[in-house]
C-alpha positions as CSV (number, residue, x, y, z in Angstrom):
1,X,117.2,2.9,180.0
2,X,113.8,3.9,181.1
3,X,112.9,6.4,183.7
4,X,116.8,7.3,183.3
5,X,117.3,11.3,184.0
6,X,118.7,12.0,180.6
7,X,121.0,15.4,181.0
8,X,120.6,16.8,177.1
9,X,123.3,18.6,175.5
10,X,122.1,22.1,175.3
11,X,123.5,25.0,173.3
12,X,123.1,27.2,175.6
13,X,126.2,26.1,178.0
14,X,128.5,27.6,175.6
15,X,126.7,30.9,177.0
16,X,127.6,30.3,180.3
17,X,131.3,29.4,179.6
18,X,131.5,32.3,178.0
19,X,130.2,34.3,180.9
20,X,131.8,32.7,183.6
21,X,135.2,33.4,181.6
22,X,134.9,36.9,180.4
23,X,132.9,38.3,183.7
24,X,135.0,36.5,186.2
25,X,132.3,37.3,189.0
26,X,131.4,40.8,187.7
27,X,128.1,39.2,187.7
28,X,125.5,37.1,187.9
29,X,123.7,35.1,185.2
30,X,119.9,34.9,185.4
31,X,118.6,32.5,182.7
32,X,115.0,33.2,181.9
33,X,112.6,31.0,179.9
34,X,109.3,28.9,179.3
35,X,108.2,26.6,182.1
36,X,110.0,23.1,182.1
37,X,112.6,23.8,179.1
38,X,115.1,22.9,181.2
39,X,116.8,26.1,182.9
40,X,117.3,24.6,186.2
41,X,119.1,21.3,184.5
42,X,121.5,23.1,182.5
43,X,122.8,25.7,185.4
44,X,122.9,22.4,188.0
45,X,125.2,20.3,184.9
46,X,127.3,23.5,184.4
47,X,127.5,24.1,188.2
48,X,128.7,20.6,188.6
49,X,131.3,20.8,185.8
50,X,132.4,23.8,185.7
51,X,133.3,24.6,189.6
52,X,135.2,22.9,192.0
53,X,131.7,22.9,194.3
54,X,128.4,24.4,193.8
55,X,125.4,25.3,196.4
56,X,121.8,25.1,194.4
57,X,119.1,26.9,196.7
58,X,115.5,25.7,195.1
59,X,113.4,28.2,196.1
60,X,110.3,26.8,195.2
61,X,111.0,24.3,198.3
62,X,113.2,26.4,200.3
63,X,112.8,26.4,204.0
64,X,111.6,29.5,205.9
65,X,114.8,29.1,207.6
66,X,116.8,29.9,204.2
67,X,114.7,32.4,203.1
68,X,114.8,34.5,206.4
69,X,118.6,34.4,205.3
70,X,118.3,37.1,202.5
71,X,115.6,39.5,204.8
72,X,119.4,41.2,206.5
73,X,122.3,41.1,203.8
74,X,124.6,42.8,206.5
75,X,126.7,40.3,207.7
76,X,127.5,37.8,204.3
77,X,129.9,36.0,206.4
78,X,127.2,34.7,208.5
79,X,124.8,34.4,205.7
80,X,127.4,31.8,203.9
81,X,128.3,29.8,206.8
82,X,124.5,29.0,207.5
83,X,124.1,28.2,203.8
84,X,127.3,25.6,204.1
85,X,125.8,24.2,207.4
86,X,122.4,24.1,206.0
87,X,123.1,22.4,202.6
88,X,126.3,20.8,203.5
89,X,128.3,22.0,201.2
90,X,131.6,23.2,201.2
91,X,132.4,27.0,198.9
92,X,135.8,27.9,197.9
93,X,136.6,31.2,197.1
94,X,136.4,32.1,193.5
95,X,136.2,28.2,192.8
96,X,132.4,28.1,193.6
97,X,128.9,29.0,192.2
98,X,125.8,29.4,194.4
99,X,122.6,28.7,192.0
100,X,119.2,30.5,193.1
101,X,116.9,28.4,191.0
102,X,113.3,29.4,190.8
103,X,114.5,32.8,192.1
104,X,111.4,34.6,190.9
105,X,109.6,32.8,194.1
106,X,112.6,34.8,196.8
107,X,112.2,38.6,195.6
108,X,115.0,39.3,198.4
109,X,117.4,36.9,196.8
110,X,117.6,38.7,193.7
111,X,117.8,41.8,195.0
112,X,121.1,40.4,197.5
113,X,122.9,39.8,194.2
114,X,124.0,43.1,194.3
115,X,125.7,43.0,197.2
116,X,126.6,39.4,196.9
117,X,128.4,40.1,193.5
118,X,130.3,43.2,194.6
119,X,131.2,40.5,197.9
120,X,132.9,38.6,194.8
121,X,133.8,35.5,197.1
122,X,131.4,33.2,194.6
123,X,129.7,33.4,191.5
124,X,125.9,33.2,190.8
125,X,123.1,32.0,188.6
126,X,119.9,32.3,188.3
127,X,117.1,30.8,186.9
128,X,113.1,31.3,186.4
129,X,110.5,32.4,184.2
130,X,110.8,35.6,182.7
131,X,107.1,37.0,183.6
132,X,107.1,35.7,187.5
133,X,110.6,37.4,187.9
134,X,109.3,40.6,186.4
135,X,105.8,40.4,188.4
136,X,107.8,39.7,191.9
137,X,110.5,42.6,191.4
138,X,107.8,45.0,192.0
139,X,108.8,46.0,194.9
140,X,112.6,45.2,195.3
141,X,115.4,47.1,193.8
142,X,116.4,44.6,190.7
143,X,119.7,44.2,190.4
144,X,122.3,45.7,187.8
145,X,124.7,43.6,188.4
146,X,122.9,40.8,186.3
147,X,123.7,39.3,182.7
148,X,120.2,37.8,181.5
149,X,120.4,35.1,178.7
150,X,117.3,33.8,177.0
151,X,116.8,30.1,177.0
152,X,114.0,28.3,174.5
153,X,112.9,24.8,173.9
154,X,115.3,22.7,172.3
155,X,115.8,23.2,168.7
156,X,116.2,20.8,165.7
157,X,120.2,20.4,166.5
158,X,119.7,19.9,170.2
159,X,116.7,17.1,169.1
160,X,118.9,15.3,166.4
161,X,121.7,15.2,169.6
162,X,119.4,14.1,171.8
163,X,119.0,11.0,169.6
164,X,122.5,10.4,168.8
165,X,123.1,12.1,165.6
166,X,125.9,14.7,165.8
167,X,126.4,14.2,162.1
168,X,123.0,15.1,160.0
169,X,123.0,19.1,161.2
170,X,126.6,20.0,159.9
171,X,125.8,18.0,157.0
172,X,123.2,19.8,155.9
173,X,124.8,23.4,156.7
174,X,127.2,22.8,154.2
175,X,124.9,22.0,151.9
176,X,123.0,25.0,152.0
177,X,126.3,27.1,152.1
178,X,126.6,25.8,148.4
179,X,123.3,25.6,147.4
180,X,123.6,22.1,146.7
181,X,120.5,20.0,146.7
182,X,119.9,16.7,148.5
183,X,118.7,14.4,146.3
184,X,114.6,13.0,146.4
185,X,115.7,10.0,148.4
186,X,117.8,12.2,151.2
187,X,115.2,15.1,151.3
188,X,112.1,12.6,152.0
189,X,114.4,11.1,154.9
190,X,115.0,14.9,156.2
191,X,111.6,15.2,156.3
192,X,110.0,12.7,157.9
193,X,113.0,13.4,160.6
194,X,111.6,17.0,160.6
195,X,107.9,15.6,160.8
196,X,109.3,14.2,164.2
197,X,110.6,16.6,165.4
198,X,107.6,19.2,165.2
199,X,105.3,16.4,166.5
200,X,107.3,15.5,169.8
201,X,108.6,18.8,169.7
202,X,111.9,20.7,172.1
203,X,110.3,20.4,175.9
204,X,113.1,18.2,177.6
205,X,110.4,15.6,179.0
206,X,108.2,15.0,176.0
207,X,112.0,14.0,174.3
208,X,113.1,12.0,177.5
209,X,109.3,10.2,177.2
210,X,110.1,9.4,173.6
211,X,113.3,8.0,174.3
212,X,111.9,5.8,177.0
213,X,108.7,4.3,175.1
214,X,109.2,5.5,171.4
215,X,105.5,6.0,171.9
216,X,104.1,9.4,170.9
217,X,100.9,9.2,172.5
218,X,102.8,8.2,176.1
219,X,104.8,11.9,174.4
220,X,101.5,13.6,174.1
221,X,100.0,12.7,177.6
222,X,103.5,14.8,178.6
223,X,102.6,17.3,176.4
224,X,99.0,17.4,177.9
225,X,100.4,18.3,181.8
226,X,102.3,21.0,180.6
227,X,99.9,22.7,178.7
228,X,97.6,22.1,182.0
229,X,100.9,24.3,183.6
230,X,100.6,26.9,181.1
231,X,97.1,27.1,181.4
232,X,97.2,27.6,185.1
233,X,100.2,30.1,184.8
234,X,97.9,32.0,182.4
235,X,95.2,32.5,184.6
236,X,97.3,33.0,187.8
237,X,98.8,36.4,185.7
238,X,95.3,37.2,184.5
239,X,92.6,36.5,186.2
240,X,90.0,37.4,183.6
241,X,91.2,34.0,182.1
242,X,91.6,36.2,178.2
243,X,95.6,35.6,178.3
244,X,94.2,31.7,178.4
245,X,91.5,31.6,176.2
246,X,94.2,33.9,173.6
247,X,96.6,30.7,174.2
248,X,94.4,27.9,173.8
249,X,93.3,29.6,170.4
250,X,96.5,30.2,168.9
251,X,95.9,26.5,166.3
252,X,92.4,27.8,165.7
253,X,93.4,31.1,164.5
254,X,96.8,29.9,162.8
255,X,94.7,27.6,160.6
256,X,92.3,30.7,159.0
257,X,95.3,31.4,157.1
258,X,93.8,35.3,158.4
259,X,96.2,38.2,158.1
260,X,96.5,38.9,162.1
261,X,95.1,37.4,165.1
262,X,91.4,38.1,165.6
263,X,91.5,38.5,169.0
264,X,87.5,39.7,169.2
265,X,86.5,36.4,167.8
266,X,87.9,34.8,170.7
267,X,87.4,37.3,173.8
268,X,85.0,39.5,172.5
269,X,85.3,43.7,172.1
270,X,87.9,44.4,174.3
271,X,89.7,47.6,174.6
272,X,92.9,47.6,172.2
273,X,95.6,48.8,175.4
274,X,93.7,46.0,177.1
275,X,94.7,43.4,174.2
276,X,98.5,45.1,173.9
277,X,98.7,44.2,177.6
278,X,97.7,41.2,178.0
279,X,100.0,40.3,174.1
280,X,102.9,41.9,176.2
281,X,102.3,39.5,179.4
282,X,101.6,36.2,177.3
283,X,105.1,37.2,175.2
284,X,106.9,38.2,178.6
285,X,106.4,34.2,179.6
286,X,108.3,33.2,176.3
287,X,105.5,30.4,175.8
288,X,104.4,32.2,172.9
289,X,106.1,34.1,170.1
290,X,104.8,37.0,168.4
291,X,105.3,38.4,165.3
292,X,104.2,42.1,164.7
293,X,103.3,43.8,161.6
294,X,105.6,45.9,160.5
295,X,104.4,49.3,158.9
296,X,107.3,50.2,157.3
297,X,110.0,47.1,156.8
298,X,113.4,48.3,156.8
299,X,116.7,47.6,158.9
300,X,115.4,49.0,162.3
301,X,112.0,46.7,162.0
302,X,111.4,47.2,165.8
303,X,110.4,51.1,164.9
304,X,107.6,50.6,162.6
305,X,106.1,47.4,164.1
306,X,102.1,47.8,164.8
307,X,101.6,46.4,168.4
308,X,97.8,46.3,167.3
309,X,98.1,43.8,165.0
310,X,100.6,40.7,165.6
311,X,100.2,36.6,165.3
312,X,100.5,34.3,167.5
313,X,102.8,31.3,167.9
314,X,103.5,28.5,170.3
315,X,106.5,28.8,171.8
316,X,107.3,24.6,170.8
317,X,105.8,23.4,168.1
318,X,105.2,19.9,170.0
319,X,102.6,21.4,172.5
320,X,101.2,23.2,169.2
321,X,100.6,19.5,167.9
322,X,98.4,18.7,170.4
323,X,96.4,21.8,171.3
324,X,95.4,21.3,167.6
325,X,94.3,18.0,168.7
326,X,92.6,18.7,172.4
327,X,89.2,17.7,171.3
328,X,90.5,14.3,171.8
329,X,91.4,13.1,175.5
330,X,95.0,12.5,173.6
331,X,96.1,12.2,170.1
332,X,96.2,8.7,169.4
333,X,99.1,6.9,167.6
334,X,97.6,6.8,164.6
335,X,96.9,10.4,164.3
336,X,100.5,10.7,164.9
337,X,101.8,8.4,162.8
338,X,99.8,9.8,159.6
339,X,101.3,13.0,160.4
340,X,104.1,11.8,160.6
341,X,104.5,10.1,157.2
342,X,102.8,13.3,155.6
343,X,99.4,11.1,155.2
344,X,97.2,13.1,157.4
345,X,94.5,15.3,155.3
346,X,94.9,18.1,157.3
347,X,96.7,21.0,155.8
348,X,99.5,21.2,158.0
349,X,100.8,25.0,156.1
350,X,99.7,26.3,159.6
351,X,101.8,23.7,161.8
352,X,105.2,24.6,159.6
353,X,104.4,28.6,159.9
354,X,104.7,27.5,163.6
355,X,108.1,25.9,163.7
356,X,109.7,27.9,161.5
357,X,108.5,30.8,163.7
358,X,109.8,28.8,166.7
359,X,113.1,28.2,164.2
360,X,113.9,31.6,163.5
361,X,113.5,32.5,167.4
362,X,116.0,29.6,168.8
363,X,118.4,31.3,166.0
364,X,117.8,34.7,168.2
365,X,115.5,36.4,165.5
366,X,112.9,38.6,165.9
367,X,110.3,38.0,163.9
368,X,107.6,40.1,162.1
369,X,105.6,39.9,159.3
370,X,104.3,42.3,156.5
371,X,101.1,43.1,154.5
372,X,100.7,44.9,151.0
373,X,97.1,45.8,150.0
374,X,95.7,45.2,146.3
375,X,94.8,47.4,144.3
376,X,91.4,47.2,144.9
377,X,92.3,47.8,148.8
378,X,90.3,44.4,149.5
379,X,92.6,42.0,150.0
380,X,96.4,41.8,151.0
381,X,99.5,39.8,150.0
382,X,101.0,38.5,152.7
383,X,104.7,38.0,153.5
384,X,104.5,35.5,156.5
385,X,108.0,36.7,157.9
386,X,109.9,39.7,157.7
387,X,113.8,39.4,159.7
388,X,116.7,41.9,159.8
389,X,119.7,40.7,157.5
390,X,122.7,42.6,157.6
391,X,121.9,46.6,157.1
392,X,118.5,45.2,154.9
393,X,115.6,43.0,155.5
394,X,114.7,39.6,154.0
395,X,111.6,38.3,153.5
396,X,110.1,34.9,154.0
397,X,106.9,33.1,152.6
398,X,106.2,29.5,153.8
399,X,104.6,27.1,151.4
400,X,103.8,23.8,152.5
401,X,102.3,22.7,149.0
402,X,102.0,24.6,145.9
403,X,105.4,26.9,146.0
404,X,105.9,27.6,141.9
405,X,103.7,30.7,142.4
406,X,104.6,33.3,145.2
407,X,102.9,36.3,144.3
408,X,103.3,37.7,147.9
409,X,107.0,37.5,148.1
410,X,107.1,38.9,144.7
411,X,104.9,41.8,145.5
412,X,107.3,42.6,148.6
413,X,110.1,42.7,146.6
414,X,109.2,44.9,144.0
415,X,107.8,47.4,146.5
416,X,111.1,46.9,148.7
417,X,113.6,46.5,146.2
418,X,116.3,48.2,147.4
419,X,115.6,47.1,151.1
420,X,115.9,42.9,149.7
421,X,119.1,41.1,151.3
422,X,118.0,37.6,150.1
423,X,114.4,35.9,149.5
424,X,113.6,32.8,150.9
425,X,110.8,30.5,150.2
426,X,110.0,28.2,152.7
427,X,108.8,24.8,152.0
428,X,108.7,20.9,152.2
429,X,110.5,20.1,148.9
430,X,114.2,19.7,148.3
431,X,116.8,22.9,148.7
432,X,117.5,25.1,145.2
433,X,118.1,28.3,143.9
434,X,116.6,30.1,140.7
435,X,118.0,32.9,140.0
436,X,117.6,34.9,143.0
437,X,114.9,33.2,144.6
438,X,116.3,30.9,147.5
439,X,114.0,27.8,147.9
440,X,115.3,26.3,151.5
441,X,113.7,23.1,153.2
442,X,112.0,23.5,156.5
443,X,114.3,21.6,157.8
444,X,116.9,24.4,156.8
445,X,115.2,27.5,158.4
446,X,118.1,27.8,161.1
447,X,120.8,28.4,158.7
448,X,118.7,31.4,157.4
């Protein structure tokens, strides 16, 4: 129905049960993510199921009143009567949860938690963005007593639920468990399914607006105000506008195909601490990933990566779709529909080394990548992605045309040998195996 609130099945609540049941109380949750991913949806629905009553405090709208509360954490039996009076509700002891949405905007909030889980009449959860609650702890003591989860856009499984189909995902999981390819008529289906999904991409809205219209250019004016969020968020955290400019550039770069993001091309000579900074800040508000190079690539990745040198992702690979397409006032239908059904002249290599960056993420990877100079000490071979696998590493090359040559991958693995769990290729075409090469799907990338 349109303009319904559509309440989407998210992965993440099977976090929070676990939580609530092993912790009993012993802490509280904080959920951190992107803007309008839909934290504060998924702690409400699990606060309404889960708990015989809940109290949600938005502090983005919260009156003085209830946040003069928090200033004197002395007396909690005054502090929860007020709350009941104030938002009507009724708590039962060890049968309630008291959300703090938006908590990053009530510093003295998060700090009560201590006190207020060691009271352990209720439970707790929090929600915000992970750079504005990091910016306004500054100056409060930040709780211990907090178990943080990291929430991203939705990912292919969540999007395929979203539009009724519970049965495609599992399908295809135990197909690649076996190797077993799909067939030319299934895989172009997968695809185009795919294509979908990476051009209205995981932010809750932009799927509730395609839902309502089926229109993906009603999708990308969505798309279009929360980039114009990001963009503000950006320049609210630094005001030199760079950690902006570095965002809005991220397609631009992506599509040289360059081994690392040129960051002077786009801001000029700045001072390298300076970019490290400002990389750290843009990664902190989980809008972006970043992949690293790693110097060395072995089991502990996170040892030898270069902060120096790093790409740079969008964080959902629908809002990537259209920043690659913001010279227009909005990406017309036809644009998307050529994209779409794979018609569009553009090579699109750039726009799948996105999602399956944003892929590999949801599935709680971190990501890096790797370079091997030639001979000549010219040029490089480039291994796009680089993940810990068991006690080794595997490598991962994307290929969005040509994939019968991978010289890269091949390079990596001779030098690595002994470090090589399993090679993947990346690509558009249908899943196989030859000898030890594994040739997965895009569409596959979270079973990796």
């Amino acid at each position: 129905m349109k303009g319904q609130k559509y309440i989407f099945k998210r992965k993440i609540y099977s976090q929070l049960l676990k939580w609530k049941e092993e912790r009993d109380g012993e802490t509280a949750l904080l959920i951190q993510g992107a803007r309008r991913i839909g934290k504060s949806t998924v702690a409400e629905e699990f606060a309404k199921k889960e708990y015989k009553s809940y109290l949600l405090i938005d502090f983005s709208i919260a009156t003085k009143e209830v946040l003069e509360l928090f200033d004197d954490v002395s007396d909690l039996n005054y502090i929860f009567f007020r709350l009941q009076i104030l938002y009507q509700v009724q708590l039962y002891e060890r049968k309630s949860v008291i959300v703090f949405d938006e908590v990053q905007k009530a510093p003295k909030a998060r700090q009560a938690i201590k006190h207020l889980v060691k009271d352990h009449r209720y439970d707790y959860i929090e929600t915000g963005s992970l750079i504005s609650v990091r910016q306004n702890s500054v100056d409060i003591v930040i709780p211990s007593e907090e178990t943080k989860v990291d929430m991203f856009p939705m990912d292919y499984e969540e999007f395929k639920w979203a539009l009724g189909d519970t049965v495609t995902i599992p399908l295809l999981r135990e197909a690649f468990a076996v190797r077993k390819p799909l067939g030319d008529a299934v895989h172009r289906k997968m695809m185009r399914d795919f294509r979908l999904y990476m051009l209205v991409g995981g932010m809750p809205q932009a799927v509730a607006k395609y839902l309502d219209t089926n229109n993906l250019s009603a999708v990308d004016l969505v798309k279009r105000d929360i980039l114009s969020l990001y963009d503000e968020d950006y320049n609210k955290i630094d005001s030199s506008g760079k950690a902006a400019t570095l965002f809005g550039a991220i397609p631009g770069q992506l599509s040289k195909n360059e081994s690392r993001y040129k960051t002077s091309s786009i801001i000029g000579a700045t001072k390298s601490e300076k970019i490290v900074e400002i990389v750290k800040t843009m990664q902190d508000t989980m809008a972006v990933n970043v992949a690293y190079h790693t110097n060395d690539p072995n089991v502990g990745l996170a040892l030898t990566k270069d902060n120096e040198l790093f790409k740079m992702y969008v964080g959902d690979t629908g809002l990537f779709v259209t920043m690659a397409f913001k010279d227009k006032q909005y990406t017309e239908n036809d644009i998307y529909n050529k994209l779409l059904n794979d018609k569009l002249s553009t090579n699109l290599g750039y726009v799948y080394e996105n999602v399956i960056a944003q892929m590999l993420r949801a599935s709680g990877k971190e990501i890096y990548y790797h370079t091997i100079p030639f001979a000549e000490g010219k040029k490089y071979y480039e291994v796009d992605f680089v993940v810990s696998d068991g006690h080794k590493v595997s490598p991962i090359e994307v290929k969005s045309s040509g994939y019968r040559t991978h010289a890269s991958l091949d390079a990596f693995c001779r030098k690595y040998s002994d470090r090589i769990q399993n090679k993947y290729l990346v690509y558009t075409k249908d899943l196989q195996r030859v000898e030890d090469m594994n040739y997965v799907p895009v569409y596959m990338t979270m079973f990796l």
